[in-house]
C-alpha positions in Angstrom: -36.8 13.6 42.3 -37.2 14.5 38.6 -34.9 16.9 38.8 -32.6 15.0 40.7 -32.1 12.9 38.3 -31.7 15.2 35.3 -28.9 16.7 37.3 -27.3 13.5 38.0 -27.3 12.9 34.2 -26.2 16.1 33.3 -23.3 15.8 36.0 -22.5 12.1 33.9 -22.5 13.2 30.5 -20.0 16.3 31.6 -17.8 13.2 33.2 -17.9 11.1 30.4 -16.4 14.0 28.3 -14.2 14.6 30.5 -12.8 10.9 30.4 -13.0 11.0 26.7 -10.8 14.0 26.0 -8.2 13.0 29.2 -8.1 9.9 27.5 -7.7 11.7 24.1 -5.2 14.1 25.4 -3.3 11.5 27.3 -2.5 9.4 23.8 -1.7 13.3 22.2 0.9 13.9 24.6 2.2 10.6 24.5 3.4 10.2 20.7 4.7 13.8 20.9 6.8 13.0 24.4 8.4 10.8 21.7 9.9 13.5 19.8 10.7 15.4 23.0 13.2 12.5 23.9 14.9 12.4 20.8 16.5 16.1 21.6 18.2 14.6 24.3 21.0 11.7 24.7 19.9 9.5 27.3 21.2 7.1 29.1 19.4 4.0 29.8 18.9 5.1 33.3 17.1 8.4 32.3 15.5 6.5 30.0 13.8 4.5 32.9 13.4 7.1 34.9 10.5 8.5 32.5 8.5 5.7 33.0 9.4 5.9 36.7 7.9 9.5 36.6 4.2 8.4 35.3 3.9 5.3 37.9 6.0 7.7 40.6 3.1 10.2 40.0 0.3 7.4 40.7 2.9 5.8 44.2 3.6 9.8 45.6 0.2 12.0 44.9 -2.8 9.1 45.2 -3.1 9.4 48.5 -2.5 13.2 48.8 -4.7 13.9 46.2 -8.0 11.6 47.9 -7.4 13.6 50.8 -7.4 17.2 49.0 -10.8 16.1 47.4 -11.7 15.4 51.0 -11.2 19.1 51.9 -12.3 20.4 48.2 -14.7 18.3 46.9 -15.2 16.5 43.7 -15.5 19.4 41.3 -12.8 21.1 42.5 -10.6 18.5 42.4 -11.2 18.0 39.0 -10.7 21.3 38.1 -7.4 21.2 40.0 -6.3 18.3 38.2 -7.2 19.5 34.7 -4.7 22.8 35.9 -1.8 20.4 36.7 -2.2 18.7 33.3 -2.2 22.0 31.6 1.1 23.3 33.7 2.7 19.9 32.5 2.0 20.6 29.3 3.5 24.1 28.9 6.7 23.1 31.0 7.4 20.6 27.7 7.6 24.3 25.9 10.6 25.1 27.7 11.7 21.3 27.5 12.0 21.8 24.2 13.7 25.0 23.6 16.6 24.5 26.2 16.6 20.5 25.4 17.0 20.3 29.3 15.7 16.5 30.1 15.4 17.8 34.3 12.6 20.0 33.1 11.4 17.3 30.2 11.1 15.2 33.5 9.7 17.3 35.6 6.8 18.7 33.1 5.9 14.9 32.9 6.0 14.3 36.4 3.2 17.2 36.6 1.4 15.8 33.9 1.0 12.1 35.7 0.1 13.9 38.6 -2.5 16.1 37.1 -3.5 12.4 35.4 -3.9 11.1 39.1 -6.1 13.7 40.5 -8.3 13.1 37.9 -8.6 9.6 38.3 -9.2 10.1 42.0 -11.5 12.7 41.5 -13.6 11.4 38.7 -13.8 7.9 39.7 -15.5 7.9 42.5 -18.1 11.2 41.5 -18.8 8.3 38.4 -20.0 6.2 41.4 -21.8 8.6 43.6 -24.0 9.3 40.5 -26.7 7.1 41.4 -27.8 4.1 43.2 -24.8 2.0 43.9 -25.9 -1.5 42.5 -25.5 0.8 39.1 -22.1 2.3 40.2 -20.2 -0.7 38.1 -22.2 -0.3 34.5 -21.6 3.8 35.2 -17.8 3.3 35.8 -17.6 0.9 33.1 -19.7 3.2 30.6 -17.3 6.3 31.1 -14.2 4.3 31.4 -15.4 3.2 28.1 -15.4 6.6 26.4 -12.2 6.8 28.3 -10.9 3.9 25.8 -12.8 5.6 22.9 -10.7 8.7 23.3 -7.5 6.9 23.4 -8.3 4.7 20.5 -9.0 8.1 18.1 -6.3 10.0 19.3 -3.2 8.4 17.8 -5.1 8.5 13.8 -5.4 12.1 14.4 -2.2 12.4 15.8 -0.9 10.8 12.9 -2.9 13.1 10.5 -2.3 16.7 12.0 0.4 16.5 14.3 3.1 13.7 13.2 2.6 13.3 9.9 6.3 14.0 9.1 8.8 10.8 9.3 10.7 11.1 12.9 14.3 10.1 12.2 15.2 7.2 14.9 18.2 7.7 17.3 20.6 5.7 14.5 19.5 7.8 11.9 20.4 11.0 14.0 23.4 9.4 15.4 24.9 9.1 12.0 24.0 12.8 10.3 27.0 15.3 10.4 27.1 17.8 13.9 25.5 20.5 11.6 22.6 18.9 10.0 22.1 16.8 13.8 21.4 20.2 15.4 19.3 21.6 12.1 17.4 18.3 12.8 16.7 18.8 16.5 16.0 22.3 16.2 13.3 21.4 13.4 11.9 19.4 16.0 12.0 21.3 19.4 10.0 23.7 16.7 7.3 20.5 15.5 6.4 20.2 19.0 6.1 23.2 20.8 3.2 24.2 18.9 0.8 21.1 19.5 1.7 21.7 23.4 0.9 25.0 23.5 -2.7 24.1 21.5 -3.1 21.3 23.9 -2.7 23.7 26.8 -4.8 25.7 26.0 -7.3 23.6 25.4 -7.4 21.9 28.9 -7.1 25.2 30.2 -10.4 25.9 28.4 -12.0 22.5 29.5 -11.0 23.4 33.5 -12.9 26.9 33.0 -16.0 24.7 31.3 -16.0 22.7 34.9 -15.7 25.7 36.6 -18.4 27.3 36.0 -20.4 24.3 35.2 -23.2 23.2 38.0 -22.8 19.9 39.1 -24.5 18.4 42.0 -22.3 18.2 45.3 -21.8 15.0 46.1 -19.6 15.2 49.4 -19.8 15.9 53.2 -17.1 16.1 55.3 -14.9 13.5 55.8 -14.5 12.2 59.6 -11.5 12.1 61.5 -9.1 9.5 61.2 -10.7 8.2 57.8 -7.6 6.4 57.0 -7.5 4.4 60.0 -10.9 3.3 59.3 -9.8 2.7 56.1 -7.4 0.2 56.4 -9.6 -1.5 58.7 -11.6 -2.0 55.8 -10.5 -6.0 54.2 -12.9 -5.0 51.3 -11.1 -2.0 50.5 -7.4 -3.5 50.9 -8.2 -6.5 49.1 -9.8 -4.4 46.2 -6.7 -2.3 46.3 -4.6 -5.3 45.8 -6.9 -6.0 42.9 -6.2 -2.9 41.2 -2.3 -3.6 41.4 -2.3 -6.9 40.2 -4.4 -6.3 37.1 -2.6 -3.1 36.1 0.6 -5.2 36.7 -0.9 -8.1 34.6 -2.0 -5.7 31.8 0.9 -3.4 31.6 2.9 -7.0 31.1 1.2 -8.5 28.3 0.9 -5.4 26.7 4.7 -4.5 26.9 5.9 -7.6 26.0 3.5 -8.9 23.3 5.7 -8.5 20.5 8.5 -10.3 22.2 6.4 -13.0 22.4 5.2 -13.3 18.9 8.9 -12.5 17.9 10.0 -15.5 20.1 7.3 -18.0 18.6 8.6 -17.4 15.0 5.1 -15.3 13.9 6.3 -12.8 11.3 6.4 -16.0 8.9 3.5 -17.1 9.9 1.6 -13.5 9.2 3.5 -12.9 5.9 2.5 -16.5 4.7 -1.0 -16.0 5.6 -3.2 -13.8 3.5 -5.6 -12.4 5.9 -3.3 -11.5 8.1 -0.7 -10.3 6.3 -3.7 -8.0 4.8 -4.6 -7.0 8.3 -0.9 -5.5 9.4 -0.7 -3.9 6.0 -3.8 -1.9 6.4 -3.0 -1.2 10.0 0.5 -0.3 8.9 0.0 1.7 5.6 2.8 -0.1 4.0 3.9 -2.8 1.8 5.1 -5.6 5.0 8.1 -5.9 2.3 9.5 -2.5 3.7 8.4 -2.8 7.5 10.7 -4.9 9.8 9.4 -8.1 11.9 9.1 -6.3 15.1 6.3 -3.4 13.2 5.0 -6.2 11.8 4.0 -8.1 14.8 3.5 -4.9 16.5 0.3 -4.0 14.3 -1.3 -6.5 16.4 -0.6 -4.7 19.7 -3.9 -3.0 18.2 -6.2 -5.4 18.8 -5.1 -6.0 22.5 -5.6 -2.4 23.6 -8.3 -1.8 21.6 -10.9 -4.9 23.1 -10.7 -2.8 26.1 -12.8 -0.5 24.7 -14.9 -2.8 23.0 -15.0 -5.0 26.4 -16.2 -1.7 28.7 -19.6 -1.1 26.4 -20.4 -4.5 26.5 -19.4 -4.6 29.9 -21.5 -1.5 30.9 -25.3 -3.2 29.9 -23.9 -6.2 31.4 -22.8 -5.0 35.3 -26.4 -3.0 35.4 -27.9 -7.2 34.9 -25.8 -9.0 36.3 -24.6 -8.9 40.0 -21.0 -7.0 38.8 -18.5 -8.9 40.9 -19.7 -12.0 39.2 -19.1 -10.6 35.8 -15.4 -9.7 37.4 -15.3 -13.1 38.2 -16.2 -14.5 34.7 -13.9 -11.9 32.6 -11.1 -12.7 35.0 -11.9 -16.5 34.8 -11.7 -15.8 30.6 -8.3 -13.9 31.1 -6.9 -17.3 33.1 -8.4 -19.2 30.1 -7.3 -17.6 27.1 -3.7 -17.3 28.5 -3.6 -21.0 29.0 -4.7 -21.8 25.7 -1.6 -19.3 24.6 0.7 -21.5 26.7 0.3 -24.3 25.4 -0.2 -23.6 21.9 1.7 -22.4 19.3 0.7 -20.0 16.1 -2.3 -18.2 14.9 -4.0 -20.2 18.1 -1.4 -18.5 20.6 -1.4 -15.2 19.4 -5.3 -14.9 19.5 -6.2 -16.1 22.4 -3.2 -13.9 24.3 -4.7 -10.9 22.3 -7.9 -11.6 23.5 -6.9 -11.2 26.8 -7.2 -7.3 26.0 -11.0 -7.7 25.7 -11.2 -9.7 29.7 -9.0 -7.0 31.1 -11.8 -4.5 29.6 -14.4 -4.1 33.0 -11.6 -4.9 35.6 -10.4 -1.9 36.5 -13.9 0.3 37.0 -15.3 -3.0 38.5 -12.8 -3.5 41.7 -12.7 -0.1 41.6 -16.5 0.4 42.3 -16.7 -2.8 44.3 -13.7 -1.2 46.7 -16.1 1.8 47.3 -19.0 0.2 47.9 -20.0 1.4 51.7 -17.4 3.9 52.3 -19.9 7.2 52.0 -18.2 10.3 52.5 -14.7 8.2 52.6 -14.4 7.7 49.1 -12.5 10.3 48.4 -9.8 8.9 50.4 -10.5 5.5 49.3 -10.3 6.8 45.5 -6.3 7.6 46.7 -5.3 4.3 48.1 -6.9 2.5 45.1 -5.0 4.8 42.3 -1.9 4.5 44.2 -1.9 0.6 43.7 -1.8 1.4 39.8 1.8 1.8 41.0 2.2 -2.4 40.0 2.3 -1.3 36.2 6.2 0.0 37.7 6.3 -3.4 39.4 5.0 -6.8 37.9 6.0 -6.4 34.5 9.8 -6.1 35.6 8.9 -9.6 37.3 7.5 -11.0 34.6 10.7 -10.0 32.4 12.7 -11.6 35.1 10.8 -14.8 34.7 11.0 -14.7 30.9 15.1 -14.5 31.2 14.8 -17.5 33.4 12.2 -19.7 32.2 11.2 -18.4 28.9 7.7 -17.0 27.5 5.8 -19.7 28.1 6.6 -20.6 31.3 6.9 -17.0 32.7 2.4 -17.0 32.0 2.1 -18.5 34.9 2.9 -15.5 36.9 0.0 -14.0 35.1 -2.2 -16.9 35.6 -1.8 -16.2 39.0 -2.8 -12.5 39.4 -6.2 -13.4 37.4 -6.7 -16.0 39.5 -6.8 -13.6 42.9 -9.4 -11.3 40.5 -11.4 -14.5 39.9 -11.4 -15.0 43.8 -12.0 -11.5 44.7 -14.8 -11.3 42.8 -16.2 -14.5 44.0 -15.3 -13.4 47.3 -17.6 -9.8 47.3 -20.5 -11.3 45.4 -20.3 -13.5 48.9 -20.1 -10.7 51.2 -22.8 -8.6 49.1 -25.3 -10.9 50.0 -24.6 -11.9 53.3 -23.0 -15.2 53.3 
């Protein structure tokens, strides 16, 4: 039993790494993929079509991917997954040197869907690990490290790998043909190097998991497990969690500074002291020299970053507290503090929207482990619908923009009112069914 157990947290801590540095790594890649952009001229449909690429990963290879892990098993999949991510990686190599946006695409297509098999994989092993009542605080925990990762990895970014001033696409538009293709060259060079380190380093991380013992975890799958599946309300109602939230996170997140920028709150920073200090330290800069839309983005911080704070909080309090009432609470404090927003104007309104980061925090790894709960050996599978639904990141911010055109900032919340509101009910709904009523 003993020894059980040390393998079980053995088999965690190796997880939690590995959600740490694919968190880490994730961040990396993204303020390089930057860079990578500006050696081509896009139009604004390829420029959508790279954001259609990381969601278009999560809609086309969730489901696959559950039922490769089906066949494979956990460790294997994540060893597979770390592969992909390393093949994406290298393919920005040639991205670079041939400034071809078809294989820029392609390379991040790979890297999204290396990104989803991990998330199938390691999600569900997370929740294996142990009794299930404690499948929540583990989820929460390692998501947690997951946030921890990304939160570190843009300072160091901005230390060893980006600590030269990128020219934006004005600035290159207006340099002479010559010095433009000095320029790009200079920076097909800057990034080819961090990929390659990166790639090699996930390379080394997938030969740690090989050859690492971790307890197995899986039997075989039965026939037909997605028929029984969705047969499963529990499952497709969690799964309809999981797109709703990602849609209602992705949307504040993506359109916070609009919103400050549409209540009038670059004045209001620059005339108050403390915050005014606050985007200055964030910033590095005098606010003199840093226009109202880097102002108000420093702010952005604070959103993403309560996540984090939110899962370790979040982690003590799901192994305490019954978790799908804590989903209920945290969602019932989203609906709350985006009210308050609403109808306020300010220092009020922008606080309470950012705080809405720190309620999002335990919602994901919650419905997640909630949606699992019962399915045994069908997890795997389950695993694929669920990250499939993260697809709504694609979908309900678009919506929410749509609403903003019409109706304006304000008025446009209410969509987002709305998709806390199913999480409040869901949750209420499985604490329910958990104990029998």
């Amino acid at each position: 039993m003993n020894q059980s157990k040390n393998n079980y947290r053995t088999a965690f801590i190796f997880l939690t790494s590995l959600f740490f540095l694919w968190g880490f790594i994730t961040v990396l890649v993204d303020s390089l993929i930057p860079r990578i952009r500006d050696l081509f001229t896009l139009t604004y449909f390829q420029a959508g079509l790279v954001q259609f690429a990381f969601f278009g990963a999560y809609f086309i290879l969730s489901i696959p991917a559950g039922f490769l892990l089906s066949k494979i098993g956990y460790k294997k999949g994540i060893v597979v997954g770390l592969i992909t991510m390393a093949l994406g990686c290298f393919l920005f190599y040639p991205a670079a040197s041939f400034r071809e946006f078809n294989i820029f695409l392609l390379a991040y297509f790979i890297l999204a869907g290396g990104i989803t098999v991990l998330q199938v994989a390691a999600n569900p092993y997370v929740a294996v690990l142990g009794p299930e009542a404690g499948a929540a605080s583990r989820l929460n925990l390692s998501q947690a490290f997951n946030s921890l990762g990304t939160s570190i990895a843009p300072i160091l970014g901005a230390s060893f790998l980006l600590s030269d001033k990128v020219k934006s696409s004005d600035e290159i538009s207006e340099l002479t043909a010559t010095a433009r293709e000095a320029y790009l060259v200079t920076e097909a060079t800057a990034v080819q190097t961090p990929f390659l380190v990166i790639t090699s380093f996930i390379i080394l991380l997938a030969l740690v998991f090989v050859f690492v013992k971790l307890p197995k975890m899986l039997s075989s799958a039965p026939k037909g497990g997605y028929n029984l599946l969705f047969r499963k309300q529990s499952l497709l109602l969690g799964a309809l969690g999981i797109f709703i939230y990602v849609g209602a996170e992705v949307a504040i997140g993506s359109y916070l500074v609009n919103y400050f920028y549409d209540m009038g709150l670059t004045a209001v920073v620059k005339q108050n002291e403390t915050l005014s200090s606050i985007a200055s330290t964030l910033l590095g800069k005098d606010l003199e020299v840093v226009s109202d839309y880097g102002i108000l983005g420093a702010f952005v911080t604070f959103y993403w970053s309560g996540a984090m704070i939110g899962r370790f909080v979040g982690s003590y309090l799901t192994k305490i507290i019954r978790p799908s009432r804590v989903l209920s609470f945290f969602a019932t404090g989203a609906v709350i503090m985006i009210l308050i927003s609403s109808q306020t104007m300010g220092i009020v309104s922008m606080v309470s929207i950012l705080a809405v980061g720190l309620f999002n925090s335990i919602m994901f790894p919650t419905i997640f482990s909630l949606s699992l709960e019962g399915l045994d050996n069908l997890k795997p599978q389950a695993s694929g619908i669920l990250c499939t639904m993260i697809v709504g990141g694609a979908i309900i911010p678009p919506l929410y923009g749509y609403m903003t055109d019409l109706y304006g900032f304000k008025m446009a919340l209410i969509l987002l009112i709305g998709c806390y509101g199913y999480i409040v009910w869901y949750g209420f709904r499985q604490g329910k069914e958990s104990i029998g009523v």
